[in-house]
C-alpha positions, 0 to 999 in steps of 0.5 A, spaced: 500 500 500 504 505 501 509 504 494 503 506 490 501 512 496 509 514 494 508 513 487 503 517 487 506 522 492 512 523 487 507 523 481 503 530 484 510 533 486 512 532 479 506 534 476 506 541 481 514 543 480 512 541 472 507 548 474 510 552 477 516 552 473 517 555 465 523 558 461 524 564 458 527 564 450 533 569 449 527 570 442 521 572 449 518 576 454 514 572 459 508 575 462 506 572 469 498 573 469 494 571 476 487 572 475 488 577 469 492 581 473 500 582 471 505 579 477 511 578 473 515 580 468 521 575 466 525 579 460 531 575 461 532 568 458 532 562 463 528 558 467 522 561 472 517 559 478 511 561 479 504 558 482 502 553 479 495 552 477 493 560 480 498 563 475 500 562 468 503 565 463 503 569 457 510 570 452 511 576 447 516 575 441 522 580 443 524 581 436 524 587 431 516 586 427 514 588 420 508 591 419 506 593 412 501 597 411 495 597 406 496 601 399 492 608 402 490 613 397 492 620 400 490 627 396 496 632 397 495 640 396 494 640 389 488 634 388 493 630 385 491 623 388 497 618 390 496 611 392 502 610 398 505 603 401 507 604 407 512 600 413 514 599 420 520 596 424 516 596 431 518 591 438 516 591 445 519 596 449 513 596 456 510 588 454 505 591 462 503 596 457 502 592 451 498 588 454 494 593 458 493 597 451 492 590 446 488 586 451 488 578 449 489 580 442 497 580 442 501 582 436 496 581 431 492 587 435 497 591 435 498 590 429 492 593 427 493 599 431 500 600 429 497 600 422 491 606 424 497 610 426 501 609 420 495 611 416 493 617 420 500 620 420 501 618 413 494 621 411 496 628 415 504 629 413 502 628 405 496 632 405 500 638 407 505 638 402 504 638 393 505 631 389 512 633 388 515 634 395 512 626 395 515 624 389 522 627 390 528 629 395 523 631 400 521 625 401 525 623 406 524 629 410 516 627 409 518 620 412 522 622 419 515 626 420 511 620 420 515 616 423 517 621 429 509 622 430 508 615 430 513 614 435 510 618 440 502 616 439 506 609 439 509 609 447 502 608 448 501 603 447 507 599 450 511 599 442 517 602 440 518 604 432 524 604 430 523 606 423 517 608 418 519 608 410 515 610 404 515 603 399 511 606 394 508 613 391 505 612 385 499 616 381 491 611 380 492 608 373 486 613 371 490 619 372 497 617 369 495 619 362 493 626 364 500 627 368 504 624 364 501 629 358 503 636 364 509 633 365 511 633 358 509 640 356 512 643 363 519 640 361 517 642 353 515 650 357 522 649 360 526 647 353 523 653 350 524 658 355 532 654 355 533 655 347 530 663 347 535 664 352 540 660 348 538 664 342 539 670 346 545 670 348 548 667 341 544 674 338 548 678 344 556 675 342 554 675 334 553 683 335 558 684 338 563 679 334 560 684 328 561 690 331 569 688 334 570 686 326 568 692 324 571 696 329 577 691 327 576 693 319 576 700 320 582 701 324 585 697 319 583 701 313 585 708 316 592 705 318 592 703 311 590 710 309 596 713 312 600 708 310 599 709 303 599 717 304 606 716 307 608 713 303 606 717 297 609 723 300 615 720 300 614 717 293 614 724 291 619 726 295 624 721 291 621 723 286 621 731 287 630 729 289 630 725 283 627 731 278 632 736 281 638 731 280 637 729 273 631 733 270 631 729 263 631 722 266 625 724 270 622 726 264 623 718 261 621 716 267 614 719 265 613 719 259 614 712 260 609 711 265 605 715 260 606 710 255 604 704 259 598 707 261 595 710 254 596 703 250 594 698 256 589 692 254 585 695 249 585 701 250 592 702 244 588 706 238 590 713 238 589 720 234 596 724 235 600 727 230 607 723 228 611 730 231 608 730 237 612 730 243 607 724 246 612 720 242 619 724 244 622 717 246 619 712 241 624 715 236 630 713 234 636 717 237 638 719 230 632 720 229 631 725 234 638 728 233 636 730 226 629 733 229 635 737 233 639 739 228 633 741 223 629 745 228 630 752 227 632 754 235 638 749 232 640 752 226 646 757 225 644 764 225 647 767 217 654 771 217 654 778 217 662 777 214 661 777 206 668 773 206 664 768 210 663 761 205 657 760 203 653 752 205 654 747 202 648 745 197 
């Protein structure tokens, strides 16, 4: 009688120690309940006692959670809709006032409302600002907003977020088209008003590389003008020298520019009489010293002396 008595004395204490202790994953947070009421929270890992039958146990997952949210259409300052994708990166930082917040709904609870949280944030931070801010730089500072209110709404509930991002910020299909077609004009405005500019400034270098060739053109042409007037000057200085020395070789010299000039190309027809003095130079040297001697200014003057001889027949 007493092997079964001890057999069953050891089962019960066997089964009284199997519920009075629990483990604690390094992964966990165990909450002692009694009665629905918090006795003990266990955030270290290893093993833990509490009263068995009385008090039971309740664990929380310690880890980083995901939350991503629905896609949220929102309507920014210029009634451009946006249809935005959302995500968190939560855990449990007070697991007593996540369980006062969320009740016996757990993560999956919270969840959902950490999700009206995003979306009220979300909804409120890109409603203040135009499509473009969402769609551009400024879109990290949009989401450091979000994600800085959400951390203070989120304490509340016992949650800490560590981080909040904008997955996605896309037109409705229905308004693509329509975008598309205002973006292609604003930039074609903005090509436009570039090349105005552009034609601009080419019309501005043009008059002015004109005007500096002009101005180039006629400095040179009057250095030129005085040039030439110098040196006609000093032409006829050496030739005014030259008249002085040796009055006969100057007027070779002009008769035969003369000549050039008067019988050049097709112009070698004239109307002279054969003794004129045009053609003084073009006759032979004897021919000119019998003009010379048959002139009269060339001829003797008669002798007054009757013995004189008489000229040769």
């Amino acid at each position: 009688m007493r092997i079964p008595i001890l057999i069953g004395v050891i089962v019960a204490i066997g089964f009284l120690v199997l519920n009075s202790v629990f483990t604690v994953d390094e992964r966990q947070k165990a909450m002692v309940l009694q009665f629905g009421q918090v006795r003990d929270i266990r955030e270290q890992p290893g093993l833990a006692f509490k009263l068995p039958f009385i008090q039971n146990v309740v664990y929380y997952d310690s880890r980083i959670q995901g939350l991503d949210t629905n896609a949220l259409e929102v309507t920014p300052l210029d009634d451009r809709r946006l249809i935005v994708d959302a995500f968190a990166r939560w855990r449990i930082s007070d697991v007593a006032q996540f369980r006062r917040a969320v009740g016996a709904g757990g993560m999956q609870a919270a969840s959902q409302r950490l999700e009206a949280i995003l979306n009220a944030n979300v909804r409120e931070a890109l409603g203040a600002v135009r499509s473009e801010a969402v769609l551009s730089a400024d879109r990290v500072g949009l989401m450091n907003r979000i994600r800085d209110k959400a951390i203070e709404e989120a304490r509340d509930l016992g949650i800490e977020i560590i981080d909040v991002r904008l997955k996605r910020a896309d037109l409705p299909e229905q308004n693509l088209k329509a975008t598309f077609d205002r973006m292609q004009a604003e930039r074609q405005r903005e090509a436009a008003d570039e090349r105005a500019r552009g034609q601009e400034a080419a019309q501005r270098l043009r008059a002015q590389a004109d005007r500096t060739a002009l101005e180039t053109v006629s400095e040179a042409d009057r250095d030129a003008q005085v040039i030439r007037g110098e040196a006609d000057a000093e032409r006829n200085r050496v030739l005014a020298e030259s008249y002085g020395v040796d009055p006969e070789f100057f007027a070779f010299l002009r008769s035969m520019d003369a000549y050039k000039a008067a019988m050049t190309g097709a112009n070698s027809t004239l109307l002279i009489e054969p003794d004129s003095a045009f053609f003084s130079y073009l006759h032979s040297p004897h021919q000119r010293r019998l003009q010379d001697v048959m002139s009269p200014a060339a001829a003797p003057a008669p002798s007054a002396d009757p013995a004189a001889p008489a000229p040769a027949e």
